[in-house]
C-alpha positions in Angstrom: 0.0 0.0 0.0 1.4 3.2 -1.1 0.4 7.1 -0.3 0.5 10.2 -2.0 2.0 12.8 0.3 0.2 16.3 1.5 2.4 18.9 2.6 1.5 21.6 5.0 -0.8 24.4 3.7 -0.5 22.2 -0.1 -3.7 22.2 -1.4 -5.7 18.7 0.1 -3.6 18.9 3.3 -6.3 19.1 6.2 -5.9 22.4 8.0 -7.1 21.0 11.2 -3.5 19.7 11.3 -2.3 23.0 11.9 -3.5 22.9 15.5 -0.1 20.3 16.1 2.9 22.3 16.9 5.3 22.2 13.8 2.6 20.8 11.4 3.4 17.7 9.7 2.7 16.0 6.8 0.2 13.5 5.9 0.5 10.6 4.1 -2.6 9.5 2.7 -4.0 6.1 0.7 -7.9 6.4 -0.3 -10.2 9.6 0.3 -10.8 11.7 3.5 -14.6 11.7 4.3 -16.5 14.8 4.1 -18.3 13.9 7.5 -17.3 14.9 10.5 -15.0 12.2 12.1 -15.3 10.6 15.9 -12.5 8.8 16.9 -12.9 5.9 19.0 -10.3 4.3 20.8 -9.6 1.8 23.7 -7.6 -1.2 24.8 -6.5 -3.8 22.6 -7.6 -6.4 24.9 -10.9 -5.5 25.4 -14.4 -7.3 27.2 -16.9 -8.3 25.5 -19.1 -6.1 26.7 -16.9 -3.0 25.3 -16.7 -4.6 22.0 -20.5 -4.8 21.6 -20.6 -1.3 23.1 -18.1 -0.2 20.5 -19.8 -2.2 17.5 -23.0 -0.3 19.1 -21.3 3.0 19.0 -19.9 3.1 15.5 -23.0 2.2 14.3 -25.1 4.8 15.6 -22.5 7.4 14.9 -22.1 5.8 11.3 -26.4 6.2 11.0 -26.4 10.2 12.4 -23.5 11.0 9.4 -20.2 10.8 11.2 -17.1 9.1 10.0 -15.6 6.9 12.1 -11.7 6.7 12.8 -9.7 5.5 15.0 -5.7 3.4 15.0 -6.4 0.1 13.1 -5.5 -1.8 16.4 -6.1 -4.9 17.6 -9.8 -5.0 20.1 -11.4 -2.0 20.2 -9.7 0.1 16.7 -11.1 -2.3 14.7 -14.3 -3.0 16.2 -14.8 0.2 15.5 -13.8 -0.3 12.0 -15.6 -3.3 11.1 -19.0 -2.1 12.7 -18.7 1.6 10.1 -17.7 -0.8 7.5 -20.7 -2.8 8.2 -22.7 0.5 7.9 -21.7 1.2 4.6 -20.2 4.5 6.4 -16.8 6.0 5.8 -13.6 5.0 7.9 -10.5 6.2 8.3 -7.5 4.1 9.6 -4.5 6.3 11.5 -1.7 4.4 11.8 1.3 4.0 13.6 4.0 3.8 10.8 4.2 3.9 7.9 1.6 2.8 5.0 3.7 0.0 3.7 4.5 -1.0 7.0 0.6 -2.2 8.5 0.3 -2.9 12.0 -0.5 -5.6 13.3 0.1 -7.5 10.0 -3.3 -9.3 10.3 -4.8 -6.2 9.9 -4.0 -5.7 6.1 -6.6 -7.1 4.5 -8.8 -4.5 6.8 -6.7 -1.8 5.5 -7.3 -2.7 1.9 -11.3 -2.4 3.1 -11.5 0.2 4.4 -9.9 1.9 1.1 -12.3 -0.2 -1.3 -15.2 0.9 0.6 -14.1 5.0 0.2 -12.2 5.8 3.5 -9.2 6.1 3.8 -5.6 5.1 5.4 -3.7 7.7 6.8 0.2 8.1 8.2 2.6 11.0 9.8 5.5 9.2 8.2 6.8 7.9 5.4 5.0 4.9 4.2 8.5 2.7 5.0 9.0 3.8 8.3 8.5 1.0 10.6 6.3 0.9 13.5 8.2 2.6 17.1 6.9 3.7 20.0 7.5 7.1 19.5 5.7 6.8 16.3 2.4 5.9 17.7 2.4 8.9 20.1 2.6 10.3 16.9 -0.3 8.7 15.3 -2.5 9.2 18.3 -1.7 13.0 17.9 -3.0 12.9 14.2 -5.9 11.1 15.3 -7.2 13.6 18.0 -6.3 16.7 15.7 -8.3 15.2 12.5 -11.6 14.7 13.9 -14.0 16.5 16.1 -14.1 14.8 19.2 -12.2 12.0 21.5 -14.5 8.6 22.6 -12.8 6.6 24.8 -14.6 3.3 25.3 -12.2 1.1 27.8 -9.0 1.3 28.8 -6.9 0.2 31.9 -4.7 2.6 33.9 -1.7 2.0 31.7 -3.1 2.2 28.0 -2.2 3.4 24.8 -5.5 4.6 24.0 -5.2 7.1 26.8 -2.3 9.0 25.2 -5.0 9.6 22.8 -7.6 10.8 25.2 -4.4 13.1 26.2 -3.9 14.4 22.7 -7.7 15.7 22.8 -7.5 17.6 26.1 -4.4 19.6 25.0 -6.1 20.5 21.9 -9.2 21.5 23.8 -11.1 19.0 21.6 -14.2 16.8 22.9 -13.5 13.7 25.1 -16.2 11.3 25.8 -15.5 8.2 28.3 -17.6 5.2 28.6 -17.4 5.0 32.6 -16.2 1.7 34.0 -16.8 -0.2 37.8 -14.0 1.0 39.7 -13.1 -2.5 40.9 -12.7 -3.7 36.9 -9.0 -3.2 35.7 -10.0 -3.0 32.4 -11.6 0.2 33.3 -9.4 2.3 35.3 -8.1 4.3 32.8 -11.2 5.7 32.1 -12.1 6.7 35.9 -9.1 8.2 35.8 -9.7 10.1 33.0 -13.3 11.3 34.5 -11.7 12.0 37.9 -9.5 14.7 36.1 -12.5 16.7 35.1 -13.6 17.8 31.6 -14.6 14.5 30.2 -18.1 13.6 29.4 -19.4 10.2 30.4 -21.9 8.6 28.1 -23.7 5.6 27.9 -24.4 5.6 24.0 -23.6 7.0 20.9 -27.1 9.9 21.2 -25.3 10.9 24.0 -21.9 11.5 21.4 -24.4 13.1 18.8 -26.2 15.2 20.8 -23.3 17.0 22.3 -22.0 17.4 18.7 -25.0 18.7 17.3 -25.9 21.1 19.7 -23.5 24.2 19.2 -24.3 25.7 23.2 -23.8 22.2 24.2 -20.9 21.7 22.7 -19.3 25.3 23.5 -19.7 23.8 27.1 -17.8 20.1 26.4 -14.8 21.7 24.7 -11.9 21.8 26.6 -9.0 24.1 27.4 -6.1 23.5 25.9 -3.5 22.1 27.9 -0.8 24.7 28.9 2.3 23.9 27.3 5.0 22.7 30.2 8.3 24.0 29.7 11.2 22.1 29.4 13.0 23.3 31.8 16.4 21.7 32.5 15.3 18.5 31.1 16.5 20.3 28.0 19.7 21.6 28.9 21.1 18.6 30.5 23.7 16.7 28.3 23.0 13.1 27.5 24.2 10.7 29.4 26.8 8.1 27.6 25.5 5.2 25.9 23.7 2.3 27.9 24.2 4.4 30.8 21.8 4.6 34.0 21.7 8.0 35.7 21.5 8.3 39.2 18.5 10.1 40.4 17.5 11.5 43.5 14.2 9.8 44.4 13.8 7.5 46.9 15.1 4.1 45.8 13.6 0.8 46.2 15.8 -2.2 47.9 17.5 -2.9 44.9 18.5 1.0 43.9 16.0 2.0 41.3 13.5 4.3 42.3 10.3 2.6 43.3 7.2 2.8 40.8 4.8 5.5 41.6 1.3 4.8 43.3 -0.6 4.6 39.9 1.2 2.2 38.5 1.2 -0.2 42.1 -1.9 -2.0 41.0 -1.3 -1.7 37.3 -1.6 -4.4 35.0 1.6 -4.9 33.9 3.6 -7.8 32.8 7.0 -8.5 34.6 9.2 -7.6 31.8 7.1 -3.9 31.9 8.0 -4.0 35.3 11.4 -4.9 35.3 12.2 -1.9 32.8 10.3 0.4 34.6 12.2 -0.6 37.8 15.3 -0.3 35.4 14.5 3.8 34.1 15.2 6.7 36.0 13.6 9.8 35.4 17.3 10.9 33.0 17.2 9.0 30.0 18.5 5.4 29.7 19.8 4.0 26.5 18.1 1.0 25.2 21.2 -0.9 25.8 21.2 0.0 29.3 17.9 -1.4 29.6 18.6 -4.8 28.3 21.8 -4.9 30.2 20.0 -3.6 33.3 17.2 -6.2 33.0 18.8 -9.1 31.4 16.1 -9.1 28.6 16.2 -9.5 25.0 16.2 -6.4 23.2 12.7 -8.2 21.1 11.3 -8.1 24.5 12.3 -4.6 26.1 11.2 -3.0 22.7 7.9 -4.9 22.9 7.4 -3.7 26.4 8.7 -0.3 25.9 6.2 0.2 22.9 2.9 -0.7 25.5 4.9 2.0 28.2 5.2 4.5 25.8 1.9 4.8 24.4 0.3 4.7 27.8 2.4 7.7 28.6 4.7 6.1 31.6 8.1 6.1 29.3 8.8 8.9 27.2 11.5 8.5 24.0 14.0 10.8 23.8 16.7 10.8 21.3 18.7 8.2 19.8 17.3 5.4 21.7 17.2 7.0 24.8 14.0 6.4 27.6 13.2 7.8 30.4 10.2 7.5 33.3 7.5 10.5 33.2 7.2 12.4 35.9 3.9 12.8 38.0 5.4 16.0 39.8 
């Protein structure tokens, strides 16, 4: 699958792009939809209950003339998909990498779809550029900034699809969340993400379209933009060598890395997740260092640093660095 490029402010390039800082390009197979554009997101291990409440969603959103888009994922992404292209409604696919580059590879034949039915496939990046973590932050971005509002149908405490949810609130777009029982993992994320304040719960997709299609309604969901944090130090400070661990000054745990914070006590993650987390300090840490700090394969720390990234616990910096985000 192969893309014709848009460059910024070229005629076809969407304009809502311009609301990302340094607006990028956008690589794009099929046709944008005319309709407005919802994006629905959420874990890639979902219930069953939030797959039929996605399939439900997409639908109803698909029947009152909005597009549907979301990340092509596994679970809920292509729920989401499949229900619109059961509607006979436009979808659009954001991915991760590039367009020759589909991920998950099972997902291919969905791609080729979605373009067959008249939506569309859309990337950041070149369409050779593989998938990295840092690459679906950047995808997530593109999502939020392309369509009109954020639904958020399940996610745990440490999901990708949150980062996504993030993307809205600093662009003061939207956010609907599909609230969860506090006691269900699967859910956490989004009480988290009404606990902040600013989201919208909903318990359908009349809910989604009635906010969006009443103008004094929807002066009152949009949200602030996020303030832009500045850098700081954080920027000034020279990289550490390769595979090297920084010291830090937190508190450290038995074995000398700093211990996890309280959100992520509880989380749902696996043990190599927790191992590199254990393993980061808030200074970047070379992907070496991690693998040498963990005694994991690098298959396996990139793996897990992919899931930590897009749930917004590991940042990327440059040149393979990593580094633990801060809740201060």
């Amino acid at each position: 699958m192969r893309s014709t490029l848009f460059e910024p402010h070229a005629p076809g390039w969407p304009v809502a792009l311009a609301a990302l800082d340094g607006p990028p390009p956008l690589y794009l197979c099929g046709a944008l939809p005319a309709a407005r554009g919802v994006a629905v997101v959420g874990t890639r291990e979902p219930s069953e209950a939030a797959l039929a409440f996605t399939r439900a969603l997409a639908l109803g959103l698909s029947d009152a003339g909005f597009s549907v888009w979301s990340g092509g994922a596994r679970g809920v992404d292509a729920a989401a998909h499949e229900a619109a292209l059961e509607a006979g409604a436009p979808t659009v696919v954001v991915v991760g990498g590039g367009l020759a580059r589909p991920y998950p590879r099972e997902h291919a034949p969905l791609y080729a779809r979605v373009v067959a039915a008249g939506g569309a496939i859309v990337a950041r990046l070149p369409d050779d550029t593989p998938p990295m973590p840092a690459t679906f932050l950047l995808r997530n971005q593109v999502l939020a900034a392309l369509t009109v509002a954020t639904v958020l149908v399940e996610a745990g405490l440490v999901s990708g699809a949150r980062s996504t949810a993030a993307a809205a609130r600093r662009l003061g777009r939207p956010l609907f969340v599909v609230p969860h029982a506090p006691w269900d993992p699967r859910g956490r994320g989004c009480a988290e993400e009404l606990a902040r304040g600013g989201a919208i719960a909903i318990r359908d997709a009349e809910d989604v379209v009635r906010a969006l299609s009443d103008p004094a309604q929807l002066a009152l969901l949009a949200l602030p933009p996020a303030p832009v944090r500045s850098r700081g130090r954080a920027s000034r400070a020279p990289s550490p060598a390769r595979g090297a661990r920084p010291t830090s000054t937190a508190p450290a745990g038995p074995s000398g890395a700093r211990p996890l914070d309280e959100r992520l006590q509880n989380a749902p993650l696996s043990p190599a997740e927790r191992a590199i987390l254990a393993a980061i300090e808030r200074e970047p840490t070379h992907l070496d260092g991690v693998c040498e700090a963990t005694g994991l394969g690098l298959p396996a720390v990139t793996e897990a640093l992919l899931t930590l990234t897009l749930a917004a616990v590991v940042v990327e910096g440059p040149a393979g660095f990593f580094r633990r985000v801060s809740r201060s």
